[in-house]
Every structure is written in C-alpha cells, then in structure tokens.
ROSE-77303 format. One record per residue (C-alpha): x, y, z; residue in one letter. Coordinates in Angstrom, 3 decimals, always signed. Example, Ala and Ser with C-alpha at 12.3 -4.5 7.8 and 13.67 -1.06 7.14 Angstrom:
BEGIN
<<+12.300; -4.500; +7.800>; "A">;
<<+13.670; -1.060; +7.140>; "S">;
***
This chain:
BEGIN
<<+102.536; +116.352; +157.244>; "X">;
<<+102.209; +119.376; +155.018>; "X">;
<<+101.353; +118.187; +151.032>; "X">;
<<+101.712; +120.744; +148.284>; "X">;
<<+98.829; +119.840; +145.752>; "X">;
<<+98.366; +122.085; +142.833>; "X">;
<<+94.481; +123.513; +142.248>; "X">;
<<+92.180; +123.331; +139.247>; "X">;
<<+92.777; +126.903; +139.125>; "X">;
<<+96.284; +128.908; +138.984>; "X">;
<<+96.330; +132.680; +139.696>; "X">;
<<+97.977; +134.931; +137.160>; "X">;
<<+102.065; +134.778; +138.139>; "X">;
<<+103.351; +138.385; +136.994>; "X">;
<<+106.674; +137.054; +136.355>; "X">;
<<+109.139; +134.528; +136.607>; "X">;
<<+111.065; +135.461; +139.340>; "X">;
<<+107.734; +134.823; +141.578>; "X">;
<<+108.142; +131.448; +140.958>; "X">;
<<+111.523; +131.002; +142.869>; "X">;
<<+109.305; +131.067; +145.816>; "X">;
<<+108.475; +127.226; +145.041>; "X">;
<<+112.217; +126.277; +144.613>; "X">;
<<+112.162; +124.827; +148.203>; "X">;
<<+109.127; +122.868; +148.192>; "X">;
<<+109.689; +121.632; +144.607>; "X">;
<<+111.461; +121.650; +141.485>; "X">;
<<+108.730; +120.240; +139.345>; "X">;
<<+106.368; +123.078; +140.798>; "X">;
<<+109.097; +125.701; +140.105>; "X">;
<<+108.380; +124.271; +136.505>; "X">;
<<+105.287; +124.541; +136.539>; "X">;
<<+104.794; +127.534; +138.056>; "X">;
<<+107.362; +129.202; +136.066>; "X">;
<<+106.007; +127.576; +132.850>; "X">;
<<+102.369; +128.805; +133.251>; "X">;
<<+103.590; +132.443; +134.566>; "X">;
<<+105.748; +132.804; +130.988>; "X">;
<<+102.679; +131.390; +129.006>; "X">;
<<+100.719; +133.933; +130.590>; "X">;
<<+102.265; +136.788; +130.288>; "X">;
<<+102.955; +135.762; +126.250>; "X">;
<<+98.851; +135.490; +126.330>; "X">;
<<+98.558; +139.133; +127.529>; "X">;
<<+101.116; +140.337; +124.781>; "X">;
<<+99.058; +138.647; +122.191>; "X">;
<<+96.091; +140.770; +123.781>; "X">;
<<+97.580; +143.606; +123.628>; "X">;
<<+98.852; +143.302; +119.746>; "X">;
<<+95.217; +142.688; +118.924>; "X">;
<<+93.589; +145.280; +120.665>; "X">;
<<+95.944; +147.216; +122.313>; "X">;
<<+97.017; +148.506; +126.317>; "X">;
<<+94.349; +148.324; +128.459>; "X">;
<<+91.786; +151.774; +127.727>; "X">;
<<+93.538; +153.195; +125.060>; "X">;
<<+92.732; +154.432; +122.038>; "X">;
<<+94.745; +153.666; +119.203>; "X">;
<<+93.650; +153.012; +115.537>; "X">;
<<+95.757; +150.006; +114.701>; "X">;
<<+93.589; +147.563; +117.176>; "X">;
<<+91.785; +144.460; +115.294>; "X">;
<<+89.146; +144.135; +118.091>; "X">;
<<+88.421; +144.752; +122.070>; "X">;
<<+89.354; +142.795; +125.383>; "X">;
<<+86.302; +140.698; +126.448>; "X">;
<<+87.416; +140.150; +129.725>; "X">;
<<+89.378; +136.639; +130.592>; "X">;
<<+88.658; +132.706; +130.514>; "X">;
<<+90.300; +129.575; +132.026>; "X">;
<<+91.553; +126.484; +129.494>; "X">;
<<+93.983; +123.437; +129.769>; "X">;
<<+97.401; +122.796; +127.920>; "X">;
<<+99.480; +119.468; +128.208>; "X">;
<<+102.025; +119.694; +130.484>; "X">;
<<+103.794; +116.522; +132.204>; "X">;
<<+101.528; +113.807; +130.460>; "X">;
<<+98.994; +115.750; +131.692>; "X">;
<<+96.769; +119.355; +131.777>; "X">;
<<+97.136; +122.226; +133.436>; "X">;
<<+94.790; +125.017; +133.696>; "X">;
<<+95.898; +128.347; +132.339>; "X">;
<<+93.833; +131.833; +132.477>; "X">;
<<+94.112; +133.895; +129.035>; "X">;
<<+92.406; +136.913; +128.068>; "X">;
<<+89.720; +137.044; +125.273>; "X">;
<<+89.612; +139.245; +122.304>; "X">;
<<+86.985; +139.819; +120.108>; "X">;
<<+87.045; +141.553; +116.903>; "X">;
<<+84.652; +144.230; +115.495>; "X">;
<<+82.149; +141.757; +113.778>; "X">;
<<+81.702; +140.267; +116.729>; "X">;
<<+83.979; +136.911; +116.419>; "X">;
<<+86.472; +135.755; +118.817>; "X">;
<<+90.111; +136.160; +117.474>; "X">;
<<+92.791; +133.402; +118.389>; "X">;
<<+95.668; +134.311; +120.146>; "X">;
<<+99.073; +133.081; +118.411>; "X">;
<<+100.615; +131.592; +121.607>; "X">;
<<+97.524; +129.917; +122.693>; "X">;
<<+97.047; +128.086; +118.922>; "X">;
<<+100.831; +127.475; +119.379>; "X">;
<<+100.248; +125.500; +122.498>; "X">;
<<+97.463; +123.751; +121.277>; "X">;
<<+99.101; +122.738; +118.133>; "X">;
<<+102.086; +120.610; +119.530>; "X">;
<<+99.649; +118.255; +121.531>; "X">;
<<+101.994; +117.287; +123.655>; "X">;
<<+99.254; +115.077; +125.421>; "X">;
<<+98.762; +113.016; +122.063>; "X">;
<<+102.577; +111.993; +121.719>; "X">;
<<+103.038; +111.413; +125.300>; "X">;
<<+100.199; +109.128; +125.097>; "X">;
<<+101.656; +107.380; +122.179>; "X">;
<<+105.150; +106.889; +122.998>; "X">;
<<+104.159; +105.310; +126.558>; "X">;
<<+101.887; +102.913; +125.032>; "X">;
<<+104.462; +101.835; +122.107>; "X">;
<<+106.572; +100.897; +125.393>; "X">;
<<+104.300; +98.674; +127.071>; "X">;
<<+102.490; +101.087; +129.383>; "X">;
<<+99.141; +100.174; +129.210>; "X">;
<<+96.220; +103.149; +129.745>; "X">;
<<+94.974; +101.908; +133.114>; "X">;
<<+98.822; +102.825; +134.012>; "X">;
<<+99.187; +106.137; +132.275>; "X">;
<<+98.310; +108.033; +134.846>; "X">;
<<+100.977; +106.613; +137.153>; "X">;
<<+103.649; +106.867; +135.146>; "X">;
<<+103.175; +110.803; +134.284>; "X">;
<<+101.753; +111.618; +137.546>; "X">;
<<+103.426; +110.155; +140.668>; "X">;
<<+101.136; +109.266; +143.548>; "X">;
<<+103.257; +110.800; +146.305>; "X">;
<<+104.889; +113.723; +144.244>; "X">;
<<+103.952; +117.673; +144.182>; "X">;
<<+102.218; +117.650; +141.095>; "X">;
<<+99.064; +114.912; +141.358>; "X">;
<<+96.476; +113.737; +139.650>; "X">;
<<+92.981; +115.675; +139.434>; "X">;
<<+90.020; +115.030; +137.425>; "X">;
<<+89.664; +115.848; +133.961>; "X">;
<<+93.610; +116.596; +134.104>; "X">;
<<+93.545; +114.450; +130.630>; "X">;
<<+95.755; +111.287; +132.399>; "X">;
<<+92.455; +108.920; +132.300>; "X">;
<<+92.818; +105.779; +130.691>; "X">;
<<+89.777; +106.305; +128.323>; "X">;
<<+91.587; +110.303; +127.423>; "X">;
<<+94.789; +108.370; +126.747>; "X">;
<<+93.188; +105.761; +124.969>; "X">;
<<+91.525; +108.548; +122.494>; "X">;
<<+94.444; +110.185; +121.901>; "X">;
<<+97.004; +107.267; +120.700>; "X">;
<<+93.418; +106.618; +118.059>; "X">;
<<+93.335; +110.043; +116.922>; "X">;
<<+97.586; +110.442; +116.574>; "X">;
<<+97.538; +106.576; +115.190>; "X">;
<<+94.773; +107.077; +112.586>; "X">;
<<+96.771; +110.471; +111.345>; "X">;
<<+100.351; +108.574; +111.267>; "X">;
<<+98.913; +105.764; +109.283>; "X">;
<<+96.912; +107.284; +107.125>; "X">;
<<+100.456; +110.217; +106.208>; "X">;
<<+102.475; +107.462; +105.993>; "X">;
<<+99.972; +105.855; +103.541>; "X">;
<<+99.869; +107.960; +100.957>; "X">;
<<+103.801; +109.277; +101.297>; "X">;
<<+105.582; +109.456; +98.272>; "X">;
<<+108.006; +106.564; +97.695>; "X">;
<<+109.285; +107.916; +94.117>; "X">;
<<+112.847; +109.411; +95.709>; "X">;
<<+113.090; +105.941; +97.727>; "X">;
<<+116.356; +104.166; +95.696>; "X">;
<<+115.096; +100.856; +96.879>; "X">;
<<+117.136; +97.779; +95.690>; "X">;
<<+115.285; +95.248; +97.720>; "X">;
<<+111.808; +94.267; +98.675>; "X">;
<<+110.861; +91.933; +101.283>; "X">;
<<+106.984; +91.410; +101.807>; "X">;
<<+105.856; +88.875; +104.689>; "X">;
<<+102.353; +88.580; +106.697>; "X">;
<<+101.363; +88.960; +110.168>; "X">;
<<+98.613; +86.994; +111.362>; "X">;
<<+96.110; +88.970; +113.921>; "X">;
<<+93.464; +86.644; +115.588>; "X">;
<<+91.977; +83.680; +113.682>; "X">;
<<+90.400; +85.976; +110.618>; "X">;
<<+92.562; +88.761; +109.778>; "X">;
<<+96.267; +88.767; +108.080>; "X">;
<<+98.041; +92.127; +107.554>; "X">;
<<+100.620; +91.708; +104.551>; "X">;
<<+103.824; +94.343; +104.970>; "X">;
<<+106.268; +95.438; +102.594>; "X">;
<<+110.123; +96.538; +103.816>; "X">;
<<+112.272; +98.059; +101.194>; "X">;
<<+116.167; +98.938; +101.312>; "X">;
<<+117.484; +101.774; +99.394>; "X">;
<<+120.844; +101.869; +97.779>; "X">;
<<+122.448; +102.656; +101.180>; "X">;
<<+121.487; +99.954; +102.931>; "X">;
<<+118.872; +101.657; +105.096>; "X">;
<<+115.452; +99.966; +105.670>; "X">;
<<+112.001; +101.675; +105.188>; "X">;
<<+108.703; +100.368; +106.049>; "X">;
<<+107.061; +101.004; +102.421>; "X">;
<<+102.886; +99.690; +103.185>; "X">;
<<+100.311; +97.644; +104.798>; "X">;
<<+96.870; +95.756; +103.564>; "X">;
<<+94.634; +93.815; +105.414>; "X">;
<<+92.714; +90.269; +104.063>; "X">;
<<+91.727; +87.518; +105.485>; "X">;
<<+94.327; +85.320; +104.293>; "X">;
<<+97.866; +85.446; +102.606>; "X">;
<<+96.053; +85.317; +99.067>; "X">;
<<+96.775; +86.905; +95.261>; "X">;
<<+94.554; +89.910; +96.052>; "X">;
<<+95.392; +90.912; +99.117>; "X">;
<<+99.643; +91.231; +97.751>; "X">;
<<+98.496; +92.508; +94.481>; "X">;
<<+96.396; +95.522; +97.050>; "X">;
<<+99.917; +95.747; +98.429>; "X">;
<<+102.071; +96.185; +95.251>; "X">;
<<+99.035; +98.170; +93.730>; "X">;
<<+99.444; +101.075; +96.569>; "X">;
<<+103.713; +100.527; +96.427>; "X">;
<<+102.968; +101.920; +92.932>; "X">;
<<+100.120; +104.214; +93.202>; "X">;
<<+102.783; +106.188; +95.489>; "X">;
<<+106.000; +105.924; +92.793>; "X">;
<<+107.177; +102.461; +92.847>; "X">;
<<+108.622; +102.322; +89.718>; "X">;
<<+107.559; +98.712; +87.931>; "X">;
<<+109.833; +99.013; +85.282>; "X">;
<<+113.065; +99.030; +87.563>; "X">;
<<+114.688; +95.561; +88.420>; "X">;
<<+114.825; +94.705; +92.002>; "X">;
<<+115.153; +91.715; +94.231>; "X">;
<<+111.941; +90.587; +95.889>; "X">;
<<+112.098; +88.342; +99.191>; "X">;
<<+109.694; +86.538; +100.546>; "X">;
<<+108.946; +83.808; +102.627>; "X">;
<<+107.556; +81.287; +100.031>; "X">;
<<+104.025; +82.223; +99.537>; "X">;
<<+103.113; +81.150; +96.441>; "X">;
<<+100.723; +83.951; +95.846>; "X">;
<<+103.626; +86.344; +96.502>; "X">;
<<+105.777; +84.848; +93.565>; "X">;
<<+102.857; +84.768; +91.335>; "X">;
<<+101.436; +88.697; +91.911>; "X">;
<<+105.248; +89.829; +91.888>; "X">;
<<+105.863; +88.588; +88.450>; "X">;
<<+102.735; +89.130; +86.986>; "X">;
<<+102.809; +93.005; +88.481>; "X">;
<<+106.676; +93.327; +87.529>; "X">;
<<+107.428; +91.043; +84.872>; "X">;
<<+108.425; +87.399; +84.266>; "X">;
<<+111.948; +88.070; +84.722>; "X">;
<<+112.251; +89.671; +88.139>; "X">;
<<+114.288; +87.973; +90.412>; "X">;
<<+112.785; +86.655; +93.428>; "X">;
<<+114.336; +84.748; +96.529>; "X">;
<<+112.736; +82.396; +98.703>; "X">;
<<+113.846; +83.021; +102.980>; "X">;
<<+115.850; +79.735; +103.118>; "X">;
<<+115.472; +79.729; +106.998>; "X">;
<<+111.858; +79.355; +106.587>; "X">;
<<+112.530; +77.099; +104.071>; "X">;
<<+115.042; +74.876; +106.415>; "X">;
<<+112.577; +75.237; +109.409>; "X">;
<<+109.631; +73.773; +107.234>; "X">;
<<+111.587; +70.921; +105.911>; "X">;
<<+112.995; +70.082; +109.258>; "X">;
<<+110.177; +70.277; +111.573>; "X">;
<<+108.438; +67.343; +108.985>; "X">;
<<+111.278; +64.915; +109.680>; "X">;
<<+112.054; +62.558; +112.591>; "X">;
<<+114.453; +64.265; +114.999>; "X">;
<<+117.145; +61.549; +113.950>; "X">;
<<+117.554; +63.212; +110.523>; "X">;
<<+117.339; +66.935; +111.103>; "X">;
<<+121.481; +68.436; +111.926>; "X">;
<<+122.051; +66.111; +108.570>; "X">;
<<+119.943; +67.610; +106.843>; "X">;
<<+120.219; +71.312; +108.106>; "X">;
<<+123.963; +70.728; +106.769>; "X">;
<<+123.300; +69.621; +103.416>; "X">;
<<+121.038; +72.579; +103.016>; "X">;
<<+124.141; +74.948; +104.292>; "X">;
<<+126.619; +73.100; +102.387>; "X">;
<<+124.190; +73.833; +99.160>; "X">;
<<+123.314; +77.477; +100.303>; "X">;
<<+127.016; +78.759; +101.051>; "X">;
<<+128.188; +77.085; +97.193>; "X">;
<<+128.957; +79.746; +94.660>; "X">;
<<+127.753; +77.867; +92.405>; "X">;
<<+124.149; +77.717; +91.546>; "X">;
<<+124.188; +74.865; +89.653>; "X">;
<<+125.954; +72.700; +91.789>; "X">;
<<+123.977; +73.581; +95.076>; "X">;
<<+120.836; +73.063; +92.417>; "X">;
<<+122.619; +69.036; +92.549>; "X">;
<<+122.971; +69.231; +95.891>; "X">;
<<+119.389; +70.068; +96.776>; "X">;
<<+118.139; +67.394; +94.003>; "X">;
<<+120.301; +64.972; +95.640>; "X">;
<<+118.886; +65.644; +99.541>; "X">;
<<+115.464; +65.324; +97.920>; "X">;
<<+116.151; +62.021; +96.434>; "X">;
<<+117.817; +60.810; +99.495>; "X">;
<<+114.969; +61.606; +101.431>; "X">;
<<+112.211; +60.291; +98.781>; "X">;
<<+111.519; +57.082; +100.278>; "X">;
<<+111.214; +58.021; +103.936>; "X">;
<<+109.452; +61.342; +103.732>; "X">;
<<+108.345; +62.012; +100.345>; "X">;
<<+106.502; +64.757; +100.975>; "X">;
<<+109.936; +66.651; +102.552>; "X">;
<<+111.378; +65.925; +99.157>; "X">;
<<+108.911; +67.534; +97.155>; "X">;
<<+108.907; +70.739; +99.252>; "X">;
<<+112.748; +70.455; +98.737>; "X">;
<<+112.088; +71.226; +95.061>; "X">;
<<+109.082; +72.849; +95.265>; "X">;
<<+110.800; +76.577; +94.434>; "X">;
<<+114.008; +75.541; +94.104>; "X">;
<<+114.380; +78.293; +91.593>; "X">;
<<+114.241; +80.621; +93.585>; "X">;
<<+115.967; +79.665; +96.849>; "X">;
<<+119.164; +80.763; +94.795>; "X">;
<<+118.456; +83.722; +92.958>; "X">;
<<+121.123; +85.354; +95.235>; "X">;
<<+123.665; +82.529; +94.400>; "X">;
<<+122.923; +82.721; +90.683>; "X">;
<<+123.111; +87.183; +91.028>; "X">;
<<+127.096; +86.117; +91.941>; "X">;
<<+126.503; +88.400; +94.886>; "X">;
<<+129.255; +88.572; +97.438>; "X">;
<<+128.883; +85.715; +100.221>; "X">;
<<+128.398; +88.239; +102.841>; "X">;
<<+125.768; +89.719; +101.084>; "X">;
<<+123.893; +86.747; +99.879>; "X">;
<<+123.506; +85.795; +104.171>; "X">;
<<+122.169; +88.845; +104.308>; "X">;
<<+119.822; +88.744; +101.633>; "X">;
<<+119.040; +85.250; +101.536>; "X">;
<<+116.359; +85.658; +104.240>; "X">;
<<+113.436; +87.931; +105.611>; "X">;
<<+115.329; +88.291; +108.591>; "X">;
<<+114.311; +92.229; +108.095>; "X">;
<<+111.021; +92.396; +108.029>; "X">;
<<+110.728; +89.766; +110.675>; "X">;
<<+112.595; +91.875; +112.861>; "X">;
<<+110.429; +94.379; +112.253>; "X">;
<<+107.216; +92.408; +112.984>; "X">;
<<+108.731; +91.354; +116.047>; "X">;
<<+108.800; +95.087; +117.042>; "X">;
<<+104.729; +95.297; +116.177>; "X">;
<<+104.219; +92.016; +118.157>; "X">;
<<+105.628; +93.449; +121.336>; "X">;
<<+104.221; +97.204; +120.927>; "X">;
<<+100.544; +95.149; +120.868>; "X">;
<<+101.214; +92.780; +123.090>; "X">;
<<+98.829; +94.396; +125.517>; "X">;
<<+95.830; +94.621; +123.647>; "X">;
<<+94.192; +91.807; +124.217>; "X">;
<<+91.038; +91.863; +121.768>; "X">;
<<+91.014; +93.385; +118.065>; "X">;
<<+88.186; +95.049; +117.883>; "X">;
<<+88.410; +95.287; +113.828>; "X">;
<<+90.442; +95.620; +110.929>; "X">;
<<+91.304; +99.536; +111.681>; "X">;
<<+92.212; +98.906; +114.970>; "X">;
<<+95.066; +96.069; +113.539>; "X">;
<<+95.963; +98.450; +110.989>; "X">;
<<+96.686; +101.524; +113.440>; "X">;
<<+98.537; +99.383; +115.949>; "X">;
<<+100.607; +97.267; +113.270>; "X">;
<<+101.441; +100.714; +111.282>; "X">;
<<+102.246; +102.382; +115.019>; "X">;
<<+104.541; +99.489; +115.580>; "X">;
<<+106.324; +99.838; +112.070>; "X">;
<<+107.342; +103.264; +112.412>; "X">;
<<+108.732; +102.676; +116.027>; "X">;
<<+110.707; +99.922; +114.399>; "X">;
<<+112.122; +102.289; +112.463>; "X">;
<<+114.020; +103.903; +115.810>; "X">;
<<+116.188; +100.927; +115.690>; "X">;
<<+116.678; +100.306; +112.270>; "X">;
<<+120.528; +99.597; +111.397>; "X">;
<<+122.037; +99.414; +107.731>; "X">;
<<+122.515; +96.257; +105.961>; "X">;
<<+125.206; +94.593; +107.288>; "X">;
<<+126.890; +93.917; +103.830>; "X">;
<<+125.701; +97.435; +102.906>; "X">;
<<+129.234; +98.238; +101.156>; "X">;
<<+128.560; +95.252; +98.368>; "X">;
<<+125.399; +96.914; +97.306>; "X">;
<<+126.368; +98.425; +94.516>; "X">;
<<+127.485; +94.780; +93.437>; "X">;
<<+123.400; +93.925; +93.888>; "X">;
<<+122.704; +97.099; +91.650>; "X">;
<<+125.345; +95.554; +88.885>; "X">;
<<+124.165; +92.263; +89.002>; "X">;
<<+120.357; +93.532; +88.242>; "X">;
<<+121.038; +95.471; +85.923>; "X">;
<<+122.992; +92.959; +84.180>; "X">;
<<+119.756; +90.452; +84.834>; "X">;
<<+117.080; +93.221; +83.288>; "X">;
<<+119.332; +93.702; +80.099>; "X">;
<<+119.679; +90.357; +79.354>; "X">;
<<+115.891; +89.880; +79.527>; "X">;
<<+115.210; +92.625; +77.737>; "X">;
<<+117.897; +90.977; +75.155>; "X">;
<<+115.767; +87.734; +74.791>; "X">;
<<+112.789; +89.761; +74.516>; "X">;
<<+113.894; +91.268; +71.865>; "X">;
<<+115.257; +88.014; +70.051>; "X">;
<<+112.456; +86.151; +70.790>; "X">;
<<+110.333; +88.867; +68.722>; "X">;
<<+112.549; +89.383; +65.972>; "X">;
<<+111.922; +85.357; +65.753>; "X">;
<<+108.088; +85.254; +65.562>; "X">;
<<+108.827; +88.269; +62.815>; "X">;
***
C-alpha cells in the first residue's frame, strides 16, 4: 500500500492552483500544500518590497536578496517547514519580513498546546491527538508535537497569562460581591482566590496568592493586590467566605468595621452535621433551613440559639460552632435581600464552582514541583472557568443588593459621625 508522508523539506509551490493536484489523495494535504504555497509566495512579495524584482535597479530598495533559508511555522498542532528568502540591508543586518513576523507572532503551537492540556490531554498524548498515526500528515522529528516541546510551551503561554492577568486593572470592574475561598495543593501549599460579581451579575476571577496555610497574611497579600490594581476600599460590598476566621478579621480591618460579611451556610451545615451522630442530622439540617429561609433576622438569630441549646448537652462542641459567627451567617437576611437572591448569595457556591474547574484542568499533574508551577496551573484553570461562567441567577434583584449597601454604609457613616460629635 502506497502512504503519502509529507518531507522535512517542501519545494516552493508557485501557486495555489498546483495544489489541487493533492485533492485526491488528501484534503488535509490540499491544506497544507495550499497553505505553505500562499505563505510563500506572500514571503517573496515581502522580498521584493524590500529590495526589489530580482536584478534590478531601482533606488527605493532598503537592502539586497541574500539568497533563501528553510524555517518552521505551527500548523495542525504541529510545524511545518517553509523556504523564505533572506534580505539584508545595507549595514549589513538581516531585515524581517512582515509575513514571516506575522506567522511567528500568533504561535499557534503555544495555544494549541494550552487548550489540549486544559482538556485533559496530557503531553505524552499531544502528539496523537494533533497528528493521527495512520493519516497523510504524520509525525516527524523536531515537528514541535513532543511532549517535552508541548510541555514548554503551556509554561511559557501560562507564565504570560498569569502574570497579564495579575496586574490587570480592576478599577472599571462594578463589583458588588466578593467571595474569597482556598485551594489546598499537596500537604504545604494553599492558594487563596478571590471571585467578584459586577453589577450585572457576571463573575470575574479578580487574584491569586500562595501561603502555606489559610492565615491573616496570606488574605491580607490577597486584598493588598485587589487594591494595588483599583479595588476601591472605600466602596461597600458584600464579602463571602467560607468561615475562615482570618478572612473576617483581614476583611474588616482592610475595609472597615462595618462591612458586611456572610458566612457559606452550606459549609456551615456540612461542618455541624458531619460532628453529630447520624440519628440527629435531617433534624437538624431542617432547623438550620427553617432559620436560613426566615425573613427575619432576628427570629432565625432564636432559632439558631435555640438548636444550639438543644444540642448543648449531647454535643457541646456542635453548639458552640452553631454560634460561633452567627453574625454573620445572616448578613443577607438582615440586607432584606430578595429570597431568591439571598440562596444565591448565601453561599460560595461560585467560587467553588470555579475551583472545581482548576481541580479537573490539573488533575493530571501528578507532582507540584513548586509554588509557580501551582500558581500557573490554578490561574490557567481560572480563566478557562471563565468559558462557562453564567450570570447570577437572581441577577435582576441586584440592584436591590446595591440599595441595601448603600443604605448599610450610610448608616455607619451616620454613627460614626454621632459617635464623634459625642467624645466632642
């Protein structure tokens, strides 16, 4: 059986018509064929801008012909080798060619890498899934499909996506809502994210920090970069988190006394259930809903005192993580949001979501090699979350949210005020 393979080296195709001549073996090598022909001939045109036809002797040329060279472009996952002509100017330097900087510039080989390994496909299988095995256009050496090329490529593109995204302005972000939450990588290293959501209900991953644990300093790194890059501390917004008592503590010491923080009452409910026998956990679970769905703050504040004094004989420690925070597992009741939007505000569902996302993306690495390493992988997987981002479900009640905090800063900055005149 006759196989088609395509050579290192690909002769000069004059023009495109040529290539129908490969329509009947294969498509894919029409493409090609066709591809490298056009790129070609654009090569020679930027030769001839630069110094003119071939032998003649015009005055506008920037330099001479210096005969012709072979190099590589992506193509398919892949390279292909292309043949270009040189130019050289006057003084004696080589002069780029426009198309051939073009080509170069939209490393097509660095995004191909990184989009098949955010999907699972791990470098040893890179070359498979660009190249197949039995089709017209194979693999060859030094084509750029090795696992170690690959794996160089998704560092490089990673390290320049994390380090943009970074130091991107966040100053025309309307954000309303900040959830932070941590991601633990190995035994020794904890990456701490931040998820905001604008007035329109649409999500944004805002930062990452590393630290070895879920402390003060690593959140107050995270807040400090938030406003380093136009977080404005001075607006009210709601914080959520998932009880962290560092996170409370930096958040109100960064943005004042009065912001309004809420607790993620399902890892709130998971905590308290998983330390009581099995016996008592759907009764419990629906005293916590039956407090969390009031409208009332103060009476689900009863309710929740209640549980915890129910339950202070047989687990006494349950009952003090009851109303340890209790506070601020209703900040969304006592902001008299809509019920829709306090279930969807009421959690870290979010930014759990979105950590689910980085979870999967890395699920085939299978040893951090350092912190850098977490950080590029956890940032890649953020911004792919992004691809399936959806609003806020209760996104229409969100100007409600922006009412309600409003109303909370002014009435803070009313005591403030009172409390000074006072102490006058």
């Amino acid at each position: 059986m006759t196989r088609i393979t395509t050579t290192p080296s690909l002769s000069l195709v004059p023009s495109v018509e040529t290539a129908w001549q490969d329509v009947d073996s294969s498509f894919e090598r029409f493409c090609l064929t066709a591809g490298i022909g056009a790129i070609e001939q654009m090569l020679c045109d930027d030769a001839q801008q630069l110094a003119g036809k071939p032998h003649s002797r015009s005055g506008d040329r920037v330099g001479q012909r210096w005969g012709r060279t072979k190099g590589k472009i992506g193509f398919h996952g892949g390279k292909v080798t292309v043949r270009r002509p040189r130019v050289r100017s006057y003084d004696d330097h080589e002069l780029a060619l426009p198309t051939w900087t073009a080509a170069h510039a939209e490393d097509w080989l660095g995004r191909w890498a990184m989009n098949l390994m955010l999907i699972n496909v791990s470098t040893r299988k890179l070359r498979r899934a660009v190249r197949l095995p039995e089709g017209d256009l194979p693999a060859l050496a030094g084509d750029g499909t090795s696992k170690s090329a690959a794996s160089r490529r998704f560092v490089a593109l990673s390290a320049d996506r994390l380090a943009a995204w970074m130091a991107s302005d966040l100053s025309a972000l309307d954000l309303l809502v900040i959830q932070i939450d941590g991601l633990h990588i190995g035994n020794d290293l904890v990456l701490v994210a931040a998820l905001g959501i604008d007035g329109d209900g649409r999500k944004h991953p805002l930062a990452l920090v590393e630290g070895a644990t879920e402390n003060a300093a690593v959140v107050q790194a995270l807040i400090d970069n938030l406003i380093e890059r136009g977080l404005d501390p001075k607006v009210c917004r709601l914080f959520i988190v998932d009880g962290a008592k560092a996170l409370s503590k930096v958040i109100r010491r960064t943005f004042g006394t009065h912001t309004p923080i809420q607790r993620c009452q399902i890892h709130k409910a998971r905590n308290v259930t998983e330390r009581l026998p099995k016996p008592l956990h759907a009764s419990v679970r629906r005293a916590l809903r039956q407090a969390w769905e009031l409208d009332d703050a103060d009476k689900a504040e009863r309710l929740l005192r209640n549980l915890a004094r129910r339950l202070d004989q047989e687990a006494p420690g349950v009952a003090a993580s009851i109303l340890e925070g209790l506070d601020e597992m209703l900040t969304v009741v006592r902001l008299k949001l809509p019920t829709s939007l306090q279930r969807s505000l009421a959690c870290t569902n979010a930014i759990e979501n979105m950590m689910g996302t980085v979870r999967r993306v890395s699920r085939n690495v299978k040893r951090w090699r350092n912190a850098v390493m977490a950080l590029r992988w956890t940032a890649a997987g953020m911004l792919e979350a992004t691809k399936g981002f959806r609003r806020l479900k209760a996104h229409k009640y969100l100007p409600v949210l922006r009412a309600a905090l409003a109303a909370h800063q002014s009435k803070y900055v009313t005591q403030r005020v009172e409390r000074n005149a006072d102490a006058a």
